[in-house]
C-alpha positions in Angstrom: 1.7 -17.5 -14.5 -1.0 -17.0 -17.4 -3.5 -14.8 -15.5 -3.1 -12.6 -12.9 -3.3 -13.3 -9.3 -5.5 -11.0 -7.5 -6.1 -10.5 -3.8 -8.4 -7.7 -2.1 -8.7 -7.0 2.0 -10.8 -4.0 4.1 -8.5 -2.2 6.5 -9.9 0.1 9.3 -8.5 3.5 8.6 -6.9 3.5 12.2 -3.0 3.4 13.4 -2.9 -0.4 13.0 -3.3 -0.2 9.2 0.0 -0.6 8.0 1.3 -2.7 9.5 -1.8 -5.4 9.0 -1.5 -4.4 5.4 2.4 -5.0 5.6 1.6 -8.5 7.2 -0.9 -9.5 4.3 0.8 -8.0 1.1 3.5 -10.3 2.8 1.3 -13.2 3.2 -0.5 -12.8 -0.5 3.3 -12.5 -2.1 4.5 -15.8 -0.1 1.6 -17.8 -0.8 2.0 -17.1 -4.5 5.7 -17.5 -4.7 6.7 -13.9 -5.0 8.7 -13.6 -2.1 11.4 -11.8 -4.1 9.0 -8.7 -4.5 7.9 -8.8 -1.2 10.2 -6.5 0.7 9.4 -3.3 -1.9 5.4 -4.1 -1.7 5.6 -4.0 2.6 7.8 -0.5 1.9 5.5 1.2 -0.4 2.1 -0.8 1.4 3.4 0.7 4.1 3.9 4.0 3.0 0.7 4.6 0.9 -1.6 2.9 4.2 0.0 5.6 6.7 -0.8 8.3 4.0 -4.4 7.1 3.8 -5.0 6.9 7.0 -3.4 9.9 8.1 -4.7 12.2 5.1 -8.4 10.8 4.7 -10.8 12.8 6.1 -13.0 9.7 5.4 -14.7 6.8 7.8 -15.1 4.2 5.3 -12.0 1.4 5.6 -9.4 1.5 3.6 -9.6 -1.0 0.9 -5.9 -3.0 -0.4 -5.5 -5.0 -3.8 -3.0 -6.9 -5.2 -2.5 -8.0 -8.5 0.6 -10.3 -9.1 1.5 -11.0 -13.1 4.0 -12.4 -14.6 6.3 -9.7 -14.8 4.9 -7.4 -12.4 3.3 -7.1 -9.0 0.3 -3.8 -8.6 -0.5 -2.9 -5.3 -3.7 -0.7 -5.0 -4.9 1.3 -1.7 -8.5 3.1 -1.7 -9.2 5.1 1.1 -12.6 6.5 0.3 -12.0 9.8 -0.5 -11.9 11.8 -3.6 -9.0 13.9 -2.9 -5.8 12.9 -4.8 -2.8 12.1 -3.1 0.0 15.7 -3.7 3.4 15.2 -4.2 5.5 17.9 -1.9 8.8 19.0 -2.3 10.9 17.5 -0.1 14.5 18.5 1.2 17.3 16.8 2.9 16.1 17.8 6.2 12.9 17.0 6.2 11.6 13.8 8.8 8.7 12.8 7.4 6.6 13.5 3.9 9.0 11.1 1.8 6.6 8.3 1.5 4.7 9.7 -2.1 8.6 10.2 -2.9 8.8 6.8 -2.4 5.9 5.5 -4.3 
């Protein structure tokens, strides 16, 4: 693979976003013959789309890239705002808040 793959798709920020983005990150890897790197991707697609849509204050849609290369595969997720994501601390106990952990 001499240049880099690159697909981009427009998510409503709504419940329903992960796992359409899931679904397509899956799609885009298979299509191009990455299926080996598609279980992380739908993971950390996963975890960064819930983020966005449950952080955003924001009603523009939530915008996914990838970018396959030969030796790597970048996954991108804009969600409109201008507030970085925060890492928390997490402990053992915790449910949720993992996902940046994650990432």
């Amino acid at each position: 693979m001499a240049e880099a793959l690159t697909a981009r798709f427009d998510l409503p920020a709504n419940a329903r976003a992960a796992g359409r983005a899931r679904r397509l990150v899956n799609e885009v890897l298979s299509t191009w013959g990455r299926e080996e790197d598609a279980e992380v991707a739908r993971l950390l697609v996963s975890e960064v789309v819930t983020n966005a849509v449950r952080y955003t204050r924001s009603d523009d849609p939530l915008h996914v890239q990838v970018v396959a290369q030969k030796d790597r595969v970048r996954i991108a997720v804009g969600d409109g705002s201008t507030t970085h994501p925060v890492l928390r601390p997490m402990r053992d106990d915790d449910e949720s808040g993992r996902g940046m952990h994650l990432v």
